[in-house]
N, C-alpha and C positions, 0 to 999 in steps of 0.2 A: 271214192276219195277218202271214206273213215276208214279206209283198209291200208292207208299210203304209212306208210314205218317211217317212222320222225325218231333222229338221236338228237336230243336237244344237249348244247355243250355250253357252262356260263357257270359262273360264278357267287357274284354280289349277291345284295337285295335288288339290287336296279335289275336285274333279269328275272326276279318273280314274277311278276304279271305276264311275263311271255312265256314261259314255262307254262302257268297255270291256264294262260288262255289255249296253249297248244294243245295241252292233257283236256282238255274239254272239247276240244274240236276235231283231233286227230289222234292218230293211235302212237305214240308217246313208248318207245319198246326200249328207252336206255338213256339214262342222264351220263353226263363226265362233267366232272367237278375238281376245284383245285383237291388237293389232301388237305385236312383238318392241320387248322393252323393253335397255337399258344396264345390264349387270349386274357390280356390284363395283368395285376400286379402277383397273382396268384398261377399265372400261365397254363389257364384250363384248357385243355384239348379240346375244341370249338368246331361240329358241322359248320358247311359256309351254309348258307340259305338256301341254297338251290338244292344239297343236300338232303335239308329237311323237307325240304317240299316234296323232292322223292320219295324219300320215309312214307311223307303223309300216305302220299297215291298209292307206295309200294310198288314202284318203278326201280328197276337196277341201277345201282349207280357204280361208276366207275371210279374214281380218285386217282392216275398214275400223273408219278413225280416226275417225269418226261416223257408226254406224250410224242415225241417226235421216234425214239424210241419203243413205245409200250404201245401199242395202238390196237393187236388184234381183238380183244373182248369186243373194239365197236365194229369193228367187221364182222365179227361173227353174228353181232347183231341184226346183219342183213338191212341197214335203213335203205332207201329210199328218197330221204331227204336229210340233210344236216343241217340245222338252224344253231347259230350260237349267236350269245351274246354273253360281252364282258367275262370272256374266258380266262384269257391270263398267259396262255401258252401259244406259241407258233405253230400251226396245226400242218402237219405233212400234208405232199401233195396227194399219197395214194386218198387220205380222206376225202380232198377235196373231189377227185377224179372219179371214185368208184361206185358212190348213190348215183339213179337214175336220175334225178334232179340236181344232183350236185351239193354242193353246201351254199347257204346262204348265210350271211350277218345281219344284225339290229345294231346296226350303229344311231350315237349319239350326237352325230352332227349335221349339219347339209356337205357331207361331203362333195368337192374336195377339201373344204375347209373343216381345220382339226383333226386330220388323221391323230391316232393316237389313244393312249391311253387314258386322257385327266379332258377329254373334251368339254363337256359339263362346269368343269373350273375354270378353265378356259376362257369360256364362251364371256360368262362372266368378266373375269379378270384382263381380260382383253380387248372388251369393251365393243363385242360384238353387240347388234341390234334387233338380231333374229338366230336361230337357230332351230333346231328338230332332230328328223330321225331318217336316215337313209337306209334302206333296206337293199341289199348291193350281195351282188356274188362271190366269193370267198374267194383270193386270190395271193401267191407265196408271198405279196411282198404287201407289208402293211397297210389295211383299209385304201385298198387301191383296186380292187375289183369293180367291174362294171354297175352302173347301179341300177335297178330294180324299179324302185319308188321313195317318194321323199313328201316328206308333209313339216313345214314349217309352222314355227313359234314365237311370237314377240316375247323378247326379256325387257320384264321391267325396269322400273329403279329401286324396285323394293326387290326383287327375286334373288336370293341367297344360293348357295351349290345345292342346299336341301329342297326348298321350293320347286326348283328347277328339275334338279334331280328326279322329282317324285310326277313332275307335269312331263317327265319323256320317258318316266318308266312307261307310262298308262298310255301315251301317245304309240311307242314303241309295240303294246301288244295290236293295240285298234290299228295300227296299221300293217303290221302283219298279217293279221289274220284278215285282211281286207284285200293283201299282194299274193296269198299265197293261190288260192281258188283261179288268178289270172296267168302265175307261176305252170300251173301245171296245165293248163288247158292251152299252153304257151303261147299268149295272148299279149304277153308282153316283152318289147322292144328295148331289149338291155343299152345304158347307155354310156359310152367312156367318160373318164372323167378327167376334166381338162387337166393337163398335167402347169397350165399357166396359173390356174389358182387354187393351186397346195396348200393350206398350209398345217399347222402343226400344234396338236393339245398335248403332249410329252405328260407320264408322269409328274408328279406332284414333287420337289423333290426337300428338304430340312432348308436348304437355301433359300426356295420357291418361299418359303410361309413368313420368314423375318419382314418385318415391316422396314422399309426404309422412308424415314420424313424427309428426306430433302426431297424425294420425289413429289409433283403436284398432287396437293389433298383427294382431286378426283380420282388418282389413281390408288392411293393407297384406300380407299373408300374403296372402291371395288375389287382390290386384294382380300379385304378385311371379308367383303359381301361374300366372294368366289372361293373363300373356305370356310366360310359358314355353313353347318356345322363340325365337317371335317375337312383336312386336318386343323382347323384351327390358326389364323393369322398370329402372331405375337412377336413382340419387343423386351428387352430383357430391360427391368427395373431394379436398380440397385443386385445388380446379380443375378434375380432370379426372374424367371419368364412368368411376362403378362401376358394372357392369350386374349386376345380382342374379339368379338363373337360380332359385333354390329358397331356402328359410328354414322355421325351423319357429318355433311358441309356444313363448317362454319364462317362467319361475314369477317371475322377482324382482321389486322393484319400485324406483325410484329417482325419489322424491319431490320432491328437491334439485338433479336433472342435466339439462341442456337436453334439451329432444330432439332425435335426432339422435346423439347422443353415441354414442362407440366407447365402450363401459362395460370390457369384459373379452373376452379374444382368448384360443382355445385351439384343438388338433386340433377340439374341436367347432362350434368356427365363431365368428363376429364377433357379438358381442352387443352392439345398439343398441337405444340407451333410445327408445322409440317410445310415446307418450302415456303419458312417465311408467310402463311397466313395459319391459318386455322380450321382443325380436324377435332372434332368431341366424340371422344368413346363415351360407351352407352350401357355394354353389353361383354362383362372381363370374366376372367377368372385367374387369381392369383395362383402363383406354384403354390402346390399343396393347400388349397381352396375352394369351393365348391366354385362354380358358377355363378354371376348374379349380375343385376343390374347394378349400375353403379348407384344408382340411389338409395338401394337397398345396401350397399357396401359401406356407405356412409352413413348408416344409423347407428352402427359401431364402431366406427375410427375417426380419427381428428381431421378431415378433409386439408386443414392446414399443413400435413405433417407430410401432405405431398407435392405442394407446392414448390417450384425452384426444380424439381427433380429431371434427370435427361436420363428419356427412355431412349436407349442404345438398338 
């Protein structure tokens, strides 16, 4: 089994832990990774994670800009097995087909639910009550392959995209490296997956993150939660974008006030009328402003001077 050739294929930081648990348990003969992307105001040429984690070990890594196209380097690599997670590209069928194992995925959801990209935000934002990690056989047409094994997660009320995030990366390798030993002694009974209960974590998208108040406070609460801390929920004030990081339910109601409206500003936070009752941020960051708590925003500016105000 230490002799089985793993091409490990991902992205993010959300696939370190599986990389890292792979490279400790099996023999690890070639990463693929998106190409180094421009990062920040200064647009530095940026390894993804998964990258450097190669580095680390000194494992080959691969980078092509269409892999549907460019693929032979992992063939030549002779794997055995294809593990990816949070890769980024459409992976041909020859990969899928050609390892003796085949390729499998670390997906982020209890598949069928959330196929997709942003499942994680999701799960969040759409007010799931459980979610995990499906470990499923690689298939052309998106996170639609048979699944393998699945280990669910209760989301809190407090759990943010980061929280969450960071509780299915680590879930994600522990249950891999617990599927994979029944994988090859083929011990396990792959399972379809109902095509009745689909549904869909799509990318993130500049529309996805604007806050809308007319909608109920519970929902734009868990908008606010399901992009913490990226990409960041936000409403444009006075022209320029507030990025909301946290908010909680508030009791009042204002029957008479646009929504939107800055109703009352204290150390407890910005209270906006949001479908007619009340939603208190907590936790902003103004354009061109660091991050902080709103209480701490208020040790230097007039809390008055934002009263009246409609956040758009």
């Amino acid at each position: 089994m230490d002799k089985l050739r793993v091409v490990f294929m991902g992205t993010p930081v959300f696939a370190v832990p599986i990389l890292e648990g792979l490279i400790k348990n099996y023999q690890v003969v070639g990463v693929v990774s998106q190409p180094d992307k421009k990062i920040g105001r200064k647009q530095v040429l940026t390894p993804t994670p998964i990258k450097e984690v190669s580095a680390l070990y000194n494992i080959p890594i691969f980078q092509p800009v269409n892999i549907r196209k460019d693929y032979k380097t992992i063939l030549d690599w002779k794997p055995d097995l294809i593990v990816t997670c949070a890769y980024g590209q459409i992976i041909p069928n020859i990969l899928l087909d050609t390892p003796k194992y085949h390729a499998i995925n670390v997906h982020a959801s209890l598949l069928p639910k959330l196929r997709g990209g942003a499942p994680i935000h999701h799960a969040i934002i759409d007010g799931y009550q459980k979610t995990g990690i499906t470990i499923m056989y690689m298939s052309e047409k998106m996170d639609a392959g048979d699944i393998l094994a699945q280990k669910e997660i209760e989301i809190t009320s407090h759990d943010t995209m980061g929280s969450l995030h960071d509780k299915l990366s680590q879930l994600g390798k522990d249950l891999l490296l617990e599927t994979l030993p029944k994988l090859l002694d083929h011990s396990i009974e792959p399972i379809k997956q109902d095509k009745q209960e689909v549904t869909y974590g799509y990318n993130i998208t500049k529309e996805d993150e604007k806050i809308d108040f007319n909608k109920p406070k519970e929902v734009v609460e868990r908008l606010i939660r399901g992009l913490n801390p990226v990409p960041g929920a936000y409403a444009l004030m006075n022209g320029k974008r507030l990025k909301v990081y946290a908010a909680k339910i508030g009791h009042r109601f204002y029957p008479n006030t646009p929504n939107g409206t800055i109703a009352e500003v204290s150390e407890d936070g910005i209270s906006v009328v949001c479908n007619h009752e009340e939603i208190i941020l907590t936790d902003i960051a103004i354009e061109g402003k660091k991050r902080c708590l709103v209480r701490e925003y208020l040790h230097g500016n007039d809390p008055s001077k934002l009263l009246g105000i409609v956040l758009e």
